[in-house]
C-alpha positions in Angstrom: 24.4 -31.2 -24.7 24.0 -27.7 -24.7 20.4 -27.3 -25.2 19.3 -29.6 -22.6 21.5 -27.6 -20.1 19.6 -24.7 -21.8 16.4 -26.7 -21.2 17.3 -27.8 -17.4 18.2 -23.7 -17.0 15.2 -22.2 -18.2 13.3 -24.9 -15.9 15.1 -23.9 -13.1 14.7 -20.3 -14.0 11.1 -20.4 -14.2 10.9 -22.6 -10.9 12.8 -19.4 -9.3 10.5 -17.0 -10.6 7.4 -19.0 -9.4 8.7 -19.4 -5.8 8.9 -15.4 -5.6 5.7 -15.3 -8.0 3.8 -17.3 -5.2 5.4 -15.6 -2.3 4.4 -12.2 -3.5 1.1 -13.6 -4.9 0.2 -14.6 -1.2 1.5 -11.8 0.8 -0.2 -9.3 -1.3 -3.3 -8.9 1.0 -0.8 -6.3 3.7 -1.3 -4.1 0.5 -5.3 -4.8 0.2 -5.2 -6.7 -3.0 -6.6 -10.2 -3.5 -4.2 -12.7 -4.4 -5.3 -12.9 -8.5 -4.0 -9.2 -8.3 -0.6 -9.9 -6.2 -0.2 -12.8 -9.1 -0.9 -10.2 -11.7 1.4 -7.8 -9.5 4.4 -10.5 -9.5 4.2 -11.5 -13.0 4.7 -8.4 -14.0 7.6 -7.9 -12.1 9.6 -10.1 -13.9 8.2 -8.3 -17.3 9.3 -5.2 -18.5 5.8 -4.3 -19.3 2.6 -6.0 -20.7 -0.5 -5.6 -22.2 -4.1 -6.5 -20.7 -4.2 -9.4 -23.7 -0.6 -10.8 -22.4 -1.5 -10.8 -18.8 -4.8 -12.5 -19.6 -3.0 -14.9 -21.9 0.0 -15.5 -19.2 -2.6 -15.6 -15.7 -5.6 -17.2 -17.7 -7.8 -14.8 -16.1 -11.3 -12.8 -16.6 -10.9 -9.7 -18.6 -13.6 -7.9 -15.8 -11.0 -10.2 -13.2 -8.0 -8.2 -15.1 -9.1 -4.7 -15.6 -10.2 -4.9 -11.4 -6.9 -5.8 -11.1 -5.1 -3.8 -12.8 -7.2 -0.8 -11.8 -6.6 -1.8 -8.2 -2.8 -2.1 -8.9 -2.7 1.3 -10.9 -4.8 2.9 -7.3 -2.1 1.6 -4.9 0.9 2.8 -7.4 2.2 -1.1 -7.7 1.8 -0.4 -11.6 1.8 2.1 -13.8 -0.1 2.6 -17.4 2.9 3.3 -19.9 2.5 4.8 -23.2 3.8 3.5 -26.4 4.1 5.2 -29.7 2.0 3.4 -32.4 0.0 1.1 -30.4 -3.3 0.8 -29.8 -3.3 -1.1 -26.7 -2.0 0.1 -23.0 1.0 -1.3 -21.7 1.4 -1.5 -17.9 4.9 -2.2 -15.6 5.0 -3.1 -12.4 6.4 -0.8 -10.0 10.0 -2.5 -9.2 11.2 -0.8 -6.1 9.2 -2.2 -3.4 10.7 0.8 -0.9 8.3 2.9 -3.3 5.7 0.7 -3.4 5.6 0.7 0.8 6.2 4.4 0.9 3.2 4.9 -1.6 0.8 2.3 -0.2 1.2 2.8 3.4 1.8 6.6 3.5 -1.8 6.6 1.9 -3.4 4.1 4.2 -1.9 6.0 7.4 -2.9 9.7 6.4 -6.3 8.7 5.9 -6.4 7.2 9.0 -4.8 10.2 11.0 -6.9 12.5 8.8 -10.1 10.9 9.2 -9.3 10.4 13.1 -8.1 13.5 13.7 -11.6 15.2 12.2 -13.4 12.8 14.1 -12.1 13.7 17.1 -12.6 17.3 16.1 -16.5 16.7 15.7 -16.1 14.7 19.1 -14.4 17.5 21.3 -17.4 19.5 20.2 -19.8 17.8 21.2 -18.4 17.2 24.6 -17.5 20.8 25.2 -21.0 21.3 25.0 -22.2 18.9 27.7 -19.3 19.9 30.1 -20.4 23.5 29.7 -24.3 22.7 30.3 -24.8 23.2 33.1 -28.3 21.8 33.0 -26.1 18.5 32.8 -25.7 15.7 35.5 -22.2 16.0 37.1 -22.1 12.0 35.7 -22.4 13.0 32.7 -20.0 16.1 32.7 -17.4 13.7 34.1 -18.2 11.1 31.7 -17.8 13.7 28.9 -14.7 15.1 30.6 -13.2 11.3 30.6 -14.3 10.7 27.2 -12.5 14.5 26.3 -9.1 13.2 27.9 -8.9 10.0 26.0 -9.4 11.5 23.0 -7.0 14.1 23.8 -4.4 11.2 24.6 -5.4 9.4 21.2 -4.1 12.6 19.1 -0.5 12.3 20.1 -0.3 8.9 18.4 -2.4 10.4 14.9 0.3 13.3 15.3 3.1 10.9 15.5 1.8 9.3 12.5 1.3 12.4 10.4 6.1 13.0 11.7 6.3 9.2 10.7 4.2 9.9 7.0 6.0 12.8 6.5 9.8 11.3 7.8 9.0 8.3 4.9 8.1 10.6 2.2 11.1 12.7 2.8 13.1 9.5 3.3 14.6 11.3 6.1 13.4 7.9 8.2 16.4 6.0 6.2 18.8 8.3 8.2 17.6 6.2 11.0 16.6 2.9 9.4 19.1 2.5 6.5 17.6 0.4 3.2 20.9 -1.3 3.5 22.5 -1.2 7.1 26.1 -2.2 5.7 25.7 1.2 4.1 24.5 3.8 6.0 24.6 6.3 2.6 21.2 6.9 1.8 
């Protein structure tokens, strides 16, 4: 009797895993990975670690398919390459604390927006100063570039705000305000 209860658990056990498996799998694309790669990702978060010959063997994917992956995985700090004495092959482990992997992936993607923003409007203000102080320059076009100045100017507080809220998650001063748990406010 006991190995059929054995057989009915590890059914349900794997039917558990695949639920999450799939979930993650599909939501994968907020972190800019195509699904094989969330799969990947969520496979090998119920592993301790694998090799590229296990996840091709568990997914039944492309080694180029893999190694993209992977590499894409590795990029957004979801996995890391992990070391191991007297092999040969790489081992890789999935990155278990998802606070981490938000913190990583998003932190990333939002200071290379304000960064990239910010410059732009750098180059930007430039080039408008230089109209509204030619004076050999219609008045439409001064106010034009004096509009176009103040919008700008208005767009920098929110790419400011989002260098505070980079910086307040990489501290993790922001779970002073927004707890991981909120029935414990200890971070």
């Amino acid at each position: 009797m006991t190995a059929s209860n054995d057989e009915m658990a590890r059914d349900k056990l794997e039917s558990a895993k695949g639920h999450v498996i799939e979930a993650i799998a599909e939501t994968m694309d907020v972190y800019g990975v195509t699904p094989a790669a969330g799969k990947l990702y969520a496979t090998m978060y119920f592993k301790d670690q694998m090799n590229l010959d296990e996840m091709r063997e568990e997914l039944d994917m492309s080694k180029p398919s893999m190694s993209t992956s992977v590499r894409k995985l590795q990029e957004i700090e979801m996995v890391k390459k992990k070391f191991q004495r007297g092999s040969r092959k790489h081992t890789y482990a999935a990155e278990k604390d998802f606070f981490h992997s938000f913190m990583s992936y998003f932190c990333q993607m939002w200071d290379r927006e304000a960064k990239m923003n910010m410059e732009a409007i750098k180059q930007a203000e430039f080039e408008l100063d230089e109209i509204i102080e030619d004076e050999n320059v219609s008045a439409e076009l001064v106010e034009e570039a004096r509009e176009i100045y103040e919008q700008l100017n208005h767009s920098k507080t929110y790419y400011r705000w989002l260098e505070r809220l980079v910086a307040s998650i990489r501290s993790e001063e922001i779970f002073e305000f927004l707890p991981k748990d909120p029935n414990n406010t200890q971070v």
